[in-house]
C-alpha positions in Angstrom: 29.5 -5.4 14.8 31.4 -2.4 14.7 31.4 -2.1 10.4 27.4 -3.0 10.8 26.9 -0.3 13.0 28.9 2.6 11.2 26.7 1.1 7.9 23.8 1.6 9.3 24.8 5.1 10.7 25.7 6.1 7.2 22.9 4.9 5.3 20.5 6.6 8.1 21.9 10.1 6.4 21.4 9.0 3.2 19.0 11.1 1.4 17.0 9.0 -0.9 16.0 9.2 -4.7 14.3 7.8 -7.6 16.3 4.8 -9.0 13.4 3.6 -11.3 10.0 5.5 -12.6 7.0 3.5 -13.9 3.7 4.2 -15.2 0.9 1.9 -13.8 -1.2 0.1 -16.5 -4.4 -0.3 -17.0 -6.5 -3.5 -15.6 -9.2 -5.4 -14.2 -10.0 -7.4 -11.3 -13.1 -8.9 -9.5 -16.2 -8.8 -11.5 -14.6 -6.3 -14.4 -13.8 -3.4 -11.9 -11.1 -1.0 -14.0 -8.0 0.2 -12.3 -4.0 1.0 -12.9 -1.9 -1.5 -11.8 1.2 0.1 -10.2 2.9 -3.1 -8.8 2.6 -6.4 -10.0 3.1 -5.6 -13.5 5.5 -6.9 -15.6 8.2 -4.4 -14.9 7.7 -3.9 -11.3 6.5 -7.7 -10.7 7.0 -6.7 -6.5 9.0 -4.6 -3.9 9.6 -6.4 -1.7 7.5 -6.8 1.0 5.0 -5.6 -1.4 3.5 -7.7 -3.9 0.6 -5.2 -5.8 -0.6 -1.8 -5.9 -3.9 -1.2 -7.4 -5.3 2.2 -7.9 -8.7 2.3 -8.7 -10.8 5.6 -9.4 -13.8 6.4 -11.7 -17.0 8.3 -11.4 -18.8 6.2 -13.6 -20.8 3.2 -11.9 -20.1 0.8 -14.8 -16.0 0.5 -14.0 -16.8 -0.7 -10.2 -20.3 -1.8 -9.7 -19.5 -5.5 -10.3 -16.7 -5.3 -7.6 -14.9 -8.1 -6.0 -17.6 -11.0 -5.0 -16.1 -14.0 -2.8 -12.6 -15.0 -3.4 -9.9 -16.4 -1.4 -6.8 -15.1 0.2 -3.6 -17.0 2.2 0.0 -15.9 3.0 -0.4 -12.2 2.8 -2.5 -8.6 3.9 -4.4 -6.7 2.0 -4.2 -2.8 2.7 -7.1 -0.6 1.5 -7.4 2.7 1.6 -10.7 4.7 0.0 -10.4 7.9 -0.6 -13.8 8.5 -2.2 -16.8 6.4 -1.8 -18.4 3.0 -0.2 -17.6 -0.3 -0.2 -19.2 -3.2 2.2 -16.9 -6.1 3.1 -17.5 -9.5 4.2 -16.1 -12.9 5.1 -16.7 -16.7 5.6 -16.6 -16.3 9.1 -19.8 -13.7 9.8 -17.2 -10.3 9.8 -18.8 -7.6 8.1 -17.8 -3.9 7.3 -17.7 -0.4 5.5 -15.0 1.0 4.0 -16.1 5.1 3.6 -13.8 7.8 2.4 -10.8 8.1 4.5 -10.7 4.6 5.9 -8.4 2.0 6.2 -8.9 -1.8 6.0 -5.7 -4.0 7.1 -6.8 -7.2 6.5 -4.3 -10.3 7.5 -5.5 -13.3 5.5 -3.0 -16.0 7.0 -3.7 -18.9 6.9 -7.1 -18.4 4.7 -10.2 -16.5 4.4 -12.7 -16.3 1.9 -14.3 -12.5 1.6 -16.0 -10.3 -0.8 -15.8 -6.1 -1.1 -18.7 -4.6 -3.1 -19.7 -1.3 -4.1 -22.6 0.2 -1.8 -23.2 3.1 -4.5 -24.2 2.7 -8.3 -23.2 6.0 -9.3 -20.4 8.6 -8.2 -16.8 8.6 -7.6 -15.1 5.3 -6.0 -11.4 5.9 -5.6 -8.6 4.3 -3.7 -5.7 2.0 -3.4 -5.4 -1.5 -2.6 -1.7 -2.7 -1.5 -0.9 -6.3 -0.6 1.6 -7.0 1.5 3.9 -10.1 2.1 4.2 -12.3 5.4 7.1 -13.6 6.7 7.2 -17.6 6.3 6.5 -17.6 10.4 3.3 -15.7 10.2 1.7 -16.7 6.9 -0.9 -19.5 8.8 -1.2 -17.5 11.5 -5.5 -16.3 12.6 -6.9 -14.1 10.3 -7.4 -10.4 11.8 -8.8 -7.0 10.6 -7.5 -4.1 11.7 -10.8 -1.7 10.5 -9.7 2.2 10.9 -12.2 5.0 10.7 -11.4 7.9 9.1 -11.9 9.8 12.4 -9.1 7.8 14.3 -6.6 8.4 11.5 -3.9 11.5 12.7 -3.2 14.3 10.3 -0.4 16.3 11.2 -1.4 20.2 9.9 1.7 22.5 9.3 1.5 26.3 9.2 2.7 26.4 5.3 -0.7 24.3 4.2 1.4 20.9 3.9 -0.5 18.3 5.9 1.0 14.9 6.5 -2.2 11.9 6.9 -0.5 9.0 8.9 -2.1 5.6 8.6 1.0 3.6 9.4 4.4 3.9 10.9 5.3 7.4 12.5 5.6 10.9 11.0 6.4 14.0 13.2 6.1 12.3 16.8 2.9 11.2 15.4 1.8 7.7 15.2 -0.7 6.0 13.1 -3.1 3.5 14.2 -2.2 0.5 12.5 -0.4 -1.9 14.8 1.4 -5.1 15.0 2.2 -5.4 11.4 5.7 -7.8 10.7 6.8 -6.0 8.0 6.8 -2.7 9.9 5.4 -0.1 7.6 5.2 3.5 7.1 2.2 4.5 4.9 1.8 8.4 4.7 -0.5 10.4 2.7 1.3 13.8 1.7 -0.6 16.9 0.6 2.3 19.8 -0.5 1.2 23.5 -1.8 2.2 25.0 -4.6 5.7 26.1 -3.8 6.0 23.9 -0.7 8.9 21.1 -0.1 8.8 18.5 2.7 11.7 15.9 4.0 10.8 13.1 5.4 12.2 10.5 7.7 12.1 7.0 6.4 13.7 3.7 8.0 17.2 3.5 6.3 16.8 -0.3 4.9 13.0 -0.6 4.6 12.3 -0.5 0.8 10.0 2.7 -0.5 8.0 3.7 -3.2 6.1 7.6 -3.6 3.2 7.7 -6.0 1.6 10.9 -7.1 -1.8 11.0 -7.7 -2.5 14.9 -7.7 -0.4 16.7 -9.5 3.3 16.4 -10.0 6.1 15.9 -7.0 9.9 16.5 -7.5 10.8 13.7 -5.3 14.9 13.4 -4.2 17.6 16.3 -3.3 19.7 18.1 -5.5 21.0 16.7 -8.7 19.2 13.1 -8.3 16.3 14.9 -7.8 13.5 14.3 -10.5 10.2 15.0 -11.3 7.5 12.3 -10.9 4.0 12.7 -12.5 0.3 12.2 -11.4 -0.1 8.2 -12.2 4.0 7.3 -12.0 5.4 5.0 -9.3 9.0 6.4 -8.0 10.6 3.3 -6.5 13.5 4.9 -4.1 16.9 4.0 -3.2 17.7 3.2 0.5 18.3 6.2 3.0 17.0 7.7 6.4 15.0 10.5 4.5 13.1 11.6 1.4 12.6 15.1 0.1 9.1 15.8 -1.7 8.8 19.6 -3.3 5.6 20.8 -5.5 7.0 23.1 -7.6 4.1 23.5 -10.7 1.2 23.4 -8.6 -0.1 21.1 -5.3 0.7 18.1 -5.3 -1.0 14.8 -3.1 1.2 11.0 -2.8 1.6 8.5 -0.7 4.6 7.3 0.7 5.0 3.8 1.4 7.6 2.0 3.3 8.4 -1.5 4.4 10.8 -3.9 5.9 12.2 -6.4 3.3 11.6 -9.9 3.7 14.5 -11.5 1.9 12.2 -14.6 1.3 11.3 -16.9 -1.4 8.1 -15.9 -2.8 5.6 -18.4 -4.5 2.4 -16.4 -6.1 -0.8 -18.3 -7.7 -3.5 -16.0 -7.9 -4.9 -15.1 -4.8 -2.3 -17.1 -2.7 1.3 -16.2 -1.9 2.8 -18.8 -0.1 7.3 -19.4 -0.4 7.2 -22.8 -1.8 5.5 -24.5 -5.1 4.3 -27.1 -2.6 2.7 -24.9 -0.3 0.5 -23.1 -2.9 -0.6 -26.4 -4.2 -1.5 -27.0 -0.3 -3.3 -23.8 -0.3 -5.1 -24.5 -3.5 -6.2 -27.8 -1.6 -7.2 -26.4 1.0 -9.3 -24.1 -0.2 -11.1 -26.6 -3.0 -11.8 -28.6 0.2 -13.9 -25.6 2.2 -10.8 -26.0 5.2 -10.4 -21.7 4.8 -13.0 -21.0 8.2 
């Protein structure tokens, strides 16, 4: 108990760093929508608990318009954040939605829902990220559940040298964000630094972490090991109790995502990420027989 204890004390002062940096590639998903595929490509296949990153982002109507029409989901949540745009979403069971700049969607599929997310604009910019998110074996058929966050109820914390801090998950500052009763625990942050400005962060010393610029470049890490990460790269960090972030060629925006490992098998088909072979041919089953309401 004792050697636990002093471990965990010493990887709390930890700072963190890059151990791997990754260019997402280019994709597409739903009905031909174009994005960058961060995680869930073939050298980041997952971090755990996370399982994909999309970015998507173009002006042009013809890369999203098609969007993502009625497909299935069991085992996991899907996280999406808009930063620009409008997108309706919908389900098997009569829930309905918009998704505007600044929201969040945290949608647990569990144990199966059927749902569709389409563009309500034909021209303009659509940009955002999409993040899914494992279950633990315990939760994965539990009752679906949205957790849909306006922009409005989302906290910024403002500091006097221009940084400001946008906390959608987990706790930044004394500040909390909204998004509850999630198993994996997160911390989702979205990070605006000046020119010239540097910001440490706290971080839960085991969850597992990833930064992503995606304005402008961000020296992320202290000292020696720390090292520049550009607009479009995925920094995947080492374990630690804080993160430094510094913009030192211009400003710089990220996101900072954290989450509590799940040290669990993982089975992924498609659209269903269940631990066991078995259970994804269950899920398949399932879902070919209508049982996802």
């Amino acid at each position: 108990m004792t050697s636990a204890l002093n471990k965990a004390v010493s990887q709390a002062e930890v700072s963190r760093r890059p151990v791997a940096v990754l260019r997402g590639l280019p994709a597409s998903d739903g009905a031909g929508v174009k994005l960058t595929r961060v995680i869930g490509q073939p050298k980041l296949p997952d971090l755990d608990p996370f399982l994909m990153l999309d970015e998507f982002g173009s002006d042009k109507g013809a890369d999203y318009i098609g969007g993502f029409p009625d497909h299935p989901h069991r085992g996991f949540e899907t996280v999406t954040y808009m930063l620009a745009g409008r997108m309706r979403h919908g389900d098997n069971q009569g829930n309905v939605g918009l998704l505007r700049p600044g929201s969040v969607q945290w949608m647990t599929a569990g144990r199966g829902i059927v749902h569709s997310e389409m563009p309500e604009q034909e021209e303009g910019l659509m940009q955002g990220f999409q993040l899914w998110v494992n279950l633990p074996a315990k939760d994965k058929m539990c009752q679906p559940r949205y957790q849909d966050i306006d922009p409005e109820k989302i906290p910024v914390v403002e500091r006097a040298d221009g940084i400001r801090v946008k906390v959608l998950a987990g706790s930044f500052d004394g500040v909390t964000g909204p998004v509850s009763a999630v198993a994996t625990e997160p911390l989702y942050l979205d990070i605006v630094l000046p020119k010239g400005a540097a910001l440490e962060v706290a971080v839960p010393a085991e969850h597992n972490a990833f930064a992503y610029p995606f304005e402008g470049n961000a020296r992320i890490g202290a000292g020696a090991e720390a090292r520049k990460v550009s607009r479009g790269e995925i920094a995947v960090l080492s374990l630690g109790g804080t993160v430094r972030f510094a913009a030192e060629d211009g400003p710089a925006r990220l996101i900072l995502v954290a989450g509590r490992p799940l040290r669990e098998p993982v089975a992924k088909y498609g659209p269903f990420v269940m631990n066991t072979a078995d259970e994804i041919r269950q899920a398949i089953a399932d879902y070919q027989a209508g049982r996802f309401v």
